[in-house]
C-alpha positions in Angstrom: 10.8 -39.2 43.0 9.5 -41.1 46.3 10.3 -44.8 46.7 8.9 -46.7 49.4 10.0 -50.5 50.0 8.3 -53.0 47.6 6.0 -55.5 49.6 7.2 -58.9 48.5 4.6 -62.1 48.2 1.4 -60.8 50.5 -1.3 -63.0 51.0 -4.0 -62.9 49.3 -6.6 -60.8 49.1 -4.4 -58.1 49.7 -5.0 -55.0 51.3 -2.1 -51.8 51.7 -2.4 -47.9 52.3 -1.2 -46.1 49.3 2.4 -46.0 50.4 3.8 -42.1 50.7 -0.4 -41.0 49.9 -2.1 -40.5 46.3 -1.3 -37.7 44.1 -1.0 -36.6 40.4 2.2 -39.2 39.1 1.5 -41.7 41.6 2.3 -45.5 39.7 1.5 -48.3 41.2 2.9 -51.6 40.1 1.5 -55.0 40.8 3.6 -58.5 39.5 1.6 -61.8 39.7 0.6 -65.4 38.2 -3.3 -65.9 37.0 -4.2 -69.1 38.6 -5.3 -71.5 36.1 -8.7 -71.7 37.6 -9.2 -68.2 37.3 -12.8 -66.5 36.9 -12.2 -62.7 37.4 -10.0 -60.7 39.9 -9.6 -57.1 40.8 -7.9 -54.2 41.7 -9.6 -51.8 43.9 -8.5 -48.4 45.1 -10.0 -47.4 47.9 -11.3 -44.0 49.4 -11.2 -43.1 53.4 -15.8 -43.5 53.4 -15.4 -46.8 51.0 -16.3 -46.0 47.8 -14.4 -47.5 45.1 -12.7 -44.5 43.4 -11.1 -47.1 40.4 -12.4 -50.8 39.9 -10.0 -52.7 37.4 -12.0 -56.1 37.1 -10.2 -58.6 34.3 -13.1 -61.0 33.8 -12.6 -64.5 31.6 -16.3 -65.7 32.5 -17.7 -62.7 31.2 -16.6 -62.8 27.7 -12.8 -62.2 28.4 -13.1 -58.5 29.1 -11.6 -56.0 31.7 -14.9 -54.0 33.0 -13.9 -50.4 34.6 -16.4 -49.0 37.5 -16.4 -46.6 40.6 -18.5 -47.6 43.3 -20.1 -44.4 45.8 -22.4 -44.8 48.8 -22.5 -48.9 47.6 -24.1 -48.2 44.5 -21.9 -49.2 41.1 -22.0 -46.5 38.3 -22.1 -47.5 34.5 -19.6 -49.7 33.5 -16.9 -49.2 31.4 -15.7 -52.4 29.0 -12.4 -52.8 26.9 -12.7 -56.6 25.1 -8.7 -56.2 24.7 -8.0 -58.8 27.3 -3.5 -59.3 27.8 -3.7 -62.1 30.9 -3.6 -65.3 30.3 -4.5 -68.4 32.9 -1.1 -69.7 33.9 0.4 -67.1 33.3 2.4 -64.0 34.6 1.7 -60.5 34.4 2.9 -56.5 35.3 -0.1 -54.2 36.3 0.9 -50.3 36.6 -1.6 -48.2 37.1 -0.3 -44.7 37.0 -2.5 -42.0 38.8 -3.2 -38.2 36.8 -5.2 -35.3 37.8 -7.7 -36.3 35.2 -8.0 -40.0 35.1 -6.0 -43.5 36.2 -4.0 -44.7 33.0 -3.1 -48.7 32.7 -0.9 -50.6 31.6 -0.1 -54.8 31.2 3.1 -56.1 30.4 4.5 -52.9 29.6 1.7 -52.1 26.8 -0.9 -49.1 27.4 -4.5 -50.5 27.9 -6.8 -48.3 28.8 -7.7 -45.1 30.8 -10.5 -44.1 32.8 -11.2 -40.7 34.1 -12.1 -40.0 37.0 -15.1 -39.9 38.6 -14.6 -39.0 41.9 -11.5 -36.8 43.7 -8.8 -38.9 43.1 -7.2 -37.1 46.4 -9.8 -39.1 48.6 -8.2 -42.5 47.8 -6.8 -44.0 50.8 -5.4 -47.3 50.3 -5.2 -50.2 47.0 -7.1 -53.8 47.3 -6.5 -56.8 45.4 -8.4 -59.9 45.2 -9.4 -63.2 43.2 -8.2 -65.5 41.5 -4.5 -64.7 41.4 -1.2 -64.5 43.3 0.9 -62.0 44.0 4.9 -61.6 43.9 5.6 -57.7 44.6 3.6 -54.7 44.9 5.5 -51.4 44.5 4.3 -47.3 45.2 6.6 -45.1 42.7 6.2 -41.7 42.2 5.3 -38.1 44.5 4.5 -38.0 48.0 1.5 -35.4 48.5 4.0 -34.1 51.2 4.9 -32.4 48.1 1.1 -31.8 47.1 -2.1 -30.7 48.5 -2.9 -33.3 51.7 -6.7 -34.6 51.2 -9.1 -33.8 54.3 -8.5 -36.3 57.0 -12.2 -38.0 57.4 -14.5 -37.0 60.8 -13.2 -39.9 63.0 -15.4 -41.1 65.8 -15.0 -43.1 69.0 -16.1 -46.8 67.2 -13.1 -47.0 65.0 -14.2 -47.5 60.9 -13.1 -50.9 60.5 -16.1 -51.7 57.4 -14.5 -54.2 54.7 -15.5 -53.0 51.2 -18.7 -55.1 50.3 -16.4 -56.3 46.8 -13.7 -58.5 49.1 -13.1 -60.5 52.6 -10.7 -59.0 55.4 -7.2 -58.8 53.1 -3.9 -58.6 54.4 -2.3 -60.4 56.5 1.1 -61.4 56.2 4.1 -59.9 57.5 6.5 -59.4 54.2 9.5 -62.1 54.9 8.8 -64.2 52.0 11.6 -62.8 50.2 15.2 -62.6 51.4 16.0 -59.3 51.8 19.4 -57.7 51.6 19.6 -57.3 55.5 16.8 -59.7 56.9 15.9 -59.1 60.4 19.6 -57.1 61.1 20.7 -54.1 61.1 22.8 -53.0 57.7 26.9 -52.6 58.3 27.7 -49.7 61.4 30.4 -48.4 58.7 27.4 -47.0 56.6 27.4 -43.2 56.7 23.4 -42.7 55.2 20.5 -43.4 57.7 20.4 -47.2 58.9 17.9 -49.8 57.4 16.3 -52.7 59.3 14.2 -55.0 57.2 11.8 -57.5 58.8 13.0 -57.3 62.3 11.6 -59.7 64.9 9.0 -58.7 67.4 9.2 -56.9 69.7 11.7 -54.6 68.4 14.5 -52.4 69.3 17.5 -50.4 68.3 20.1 -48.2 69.4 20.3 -44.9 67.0 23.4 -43.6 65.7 24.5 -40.6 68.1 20.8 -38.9 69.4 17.8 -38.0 67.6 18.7 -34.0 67.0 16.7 -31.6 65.4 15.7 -32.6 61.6 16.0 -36.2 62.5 14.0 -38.3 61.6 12.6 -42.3 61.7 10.6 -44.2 59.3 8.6 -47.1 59.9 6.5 -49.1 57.5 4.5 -51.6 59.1 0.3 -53.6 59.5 -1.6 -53.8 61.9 -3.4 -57.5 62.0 -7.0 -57.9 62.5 -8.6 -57.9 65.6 -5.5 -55.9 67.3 -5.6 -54.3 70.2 -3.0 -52.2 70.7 0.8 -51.2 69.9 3.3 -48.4 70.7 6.6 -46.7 69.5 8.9 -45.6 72.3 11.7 -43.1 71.9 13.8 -42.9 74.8 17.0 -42.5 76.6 19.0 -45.6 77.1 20.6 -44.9 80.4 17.7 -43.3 81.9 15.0 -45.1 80.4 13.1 -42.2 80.6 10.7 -42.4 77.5 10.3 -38.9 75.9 8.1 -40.0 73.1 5.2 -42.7 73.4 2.6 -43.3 70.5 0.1 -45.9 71.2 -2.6 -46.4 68.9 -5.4 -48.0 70.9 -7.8 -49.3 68.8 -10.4 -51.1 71.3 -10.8 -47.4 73.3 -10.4 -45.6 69.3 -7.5 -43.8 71.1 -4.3 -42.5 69.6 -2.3 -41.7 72.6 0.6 -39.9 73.2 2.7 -39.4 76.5 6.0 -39.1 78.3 7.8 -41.1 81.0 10.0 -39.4 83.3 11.7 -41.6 86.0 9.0 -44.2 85.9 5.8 -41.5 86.0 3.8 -41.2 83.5 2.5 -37.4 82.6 -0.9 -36.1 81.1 -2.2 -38.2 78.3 -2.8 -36.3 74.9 -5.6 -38.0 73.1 -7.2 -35.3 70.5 -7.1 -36.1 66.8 -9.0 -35.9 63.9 -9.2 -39.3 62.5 -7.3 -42.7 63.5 -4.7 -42.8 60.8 -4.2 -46.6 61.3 -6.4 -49.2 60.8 -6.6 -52.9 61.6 -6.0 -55.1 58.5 -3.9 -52.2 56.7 -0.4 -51.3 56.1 1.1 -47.9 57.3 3.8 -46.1 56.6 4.8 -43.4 59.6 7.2 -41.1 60.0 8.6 -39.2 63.4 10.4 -36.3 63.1 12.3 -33.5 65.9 11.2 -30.6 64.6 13.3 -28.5 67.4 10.9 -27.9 70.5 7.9 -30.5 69.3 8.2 -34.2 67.4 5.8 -34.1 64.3 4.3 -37.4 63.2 2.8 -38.2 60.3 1.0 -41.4 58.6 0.9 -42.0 55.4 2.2 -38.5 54.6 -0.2 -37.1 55.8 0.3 -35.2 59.4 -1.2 -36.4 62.0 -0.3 -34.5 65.1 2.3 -32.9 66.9 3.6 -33.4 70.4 5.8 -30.4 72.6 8.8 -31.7 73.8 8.5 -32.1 78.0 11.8 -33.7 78.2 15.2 -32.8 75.8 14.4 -34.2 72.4 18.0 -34.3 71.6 18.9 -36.8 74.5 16.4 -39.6 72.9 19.1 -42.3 71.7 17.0 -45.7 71.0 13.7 -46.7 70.2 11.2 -49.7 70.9 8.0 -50.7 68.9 5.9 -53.4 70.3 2.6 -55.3 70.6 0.0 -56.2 67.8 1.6 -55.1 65.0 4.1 -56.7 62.5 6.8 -54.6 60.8 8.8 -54.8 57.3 11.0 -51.7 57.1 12.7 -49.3 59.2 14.8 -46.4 58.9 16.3 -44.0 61.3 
């Protein structure tokens, strides 16, 4: 079963990619406070065109009920309503929302609540909203990977970059995830450990020396947002003596570019720029992974792959890494 770091206290409304993608036993879990002035809030998955695959909408100004919806093309369907209503104002609460091949089942404080079937492909969900009138302590993504499972169709993407809000909520996340100590904040974990090493909430801009070089089957995970209105960031892998970058990704969102390159003694060689869609978008949270996969690096987003890029210099010489500009990161693993 996939684990993915838990995003502790993000401002609100909130806004993430469905950590490690969506598939059949998917759970997502969501801890928060009801504000005492609350009216209604709602939990939102998303798909890659906008449509509102699952709309979970507790309402106390409607008759305290929880009204169920999908949204498609920005036309609401027929609602669904369950007058069980288990949040209180004032008071605390555990959402999990578990994700089957036939339908989203939910539960509140550990008690089932309701389930609603799907309406449309569950598979097209991209990422999870949250807004109104509530707070929110930790957000967690149990369950598969679909690197395990059938990959959805990556969307057309075109040279203006998609960056459309959902009509239900205001530009959501924000915040990088420091609000609550974690076990190594902003260091490295101890050099004696023998696993992969962890680097929670490191300071911008970042980098790290890898333990020995990055040989075939390696690989490094990073789980990170993008703010809004960014322009650009990168991800070197490189060679700390030569400095000779064999690996740079550099989402460029102004030019709707995803490019990759190599540096070898301070040239720069061909850009590659051809993909299908921009896997990272402004205002959302990513989780990407790069890995040696013996004569190319394959890099995927998400969990879902992306592209791959031929090695032009020895992979197995790489021995650090740098990540920098507009982008914020929470966890990282190599």
């Amino acid at each position: 079963m996939a684990s993915f770091p838990p995003i502790y206290n993000p401002s609100m409304p909130f806004q993430s990619a469905v950590l490690g993608g969506i598939c059949d036993g998917k759970k997502v879990t969501i801890q928060g406070l009801v504000h005492s002035h609350c009216t209604r809030f709602a939990v939102n998955f998303i798909c890659f065109n906008n449509d509102i695959a699952f709309h979970f909408n507790p309402r106390f100004d409607d008759g305290h009920v929880i009204v169920c919806n999908t949204m498609q093309s920005s036309k609401w369907g027929s609602e669904e309503r369950t007058k069980h209503m288990p949040f209180n104002k004032n008071g605390s609460f555990e959402i999990a929302i578990l994700v089957l091949g036939h339908a989203f089942q939910v539960s509140v404080n550990g008690q089932y609540i309701l389930e609603y079937r799907h309406r449309v492909s569950y598979q097209s969900i991209q990422s999870i909203q949250v807004n109104g009138d509530v707070s929110l302590s930790v957000v967690t993504f149990t369950g598969p990977s679909f690197q395990t499972h059938m990959s959805p169709f990556p969307p057309p993407y075109s040279a203006t970059p998609n960056y459309t809000q959902n009509p239900f909520m205001t530009p959501a996340y924000t915040a990088p995830l420091a609000s609550c100590p974690p076990v190594f904040a902003g260091s490295m974990a101890p050099k004696t450990q023998k696993g992969p090493m962890t680097i929670y909430n490191p300071t911008m801009p970042f980098q790290a020396a890898l333990q020995g070089t990055f040989t075939k089957n390696r690989k490094i995970i990073i789980v990170g947002n993008v703010p809004y209105g960014a322009d650009r960031f990168h991800v070197n892998l490189l060679n700390s003596g030569s400095r000779n970058i064999y690996l740079h990704v550099a989402p460029r969102f102004k030019e709707g570019a995803l490019v990759r390159n190599t540096q070898d003694r301070g040239t720069w060689g061909p850009e590659e720029r051809h993909m299908s869609y921009m896997p990272f978008v402004p205002g959302q949270q990513f989780q990407m992974e790069i890995r040696n996969e013996g004569g190319c690096f394959g890099v995927s987003v998400n969990s879902a792959k992306v592209f791959t890029y031929v090695h032009r210099l020895p992979g197995n010489q790489i021995d650090m890494m740098e990540v920098a500009g507009d982008v914020t990161l929470t966890y990282i693993q190599f």
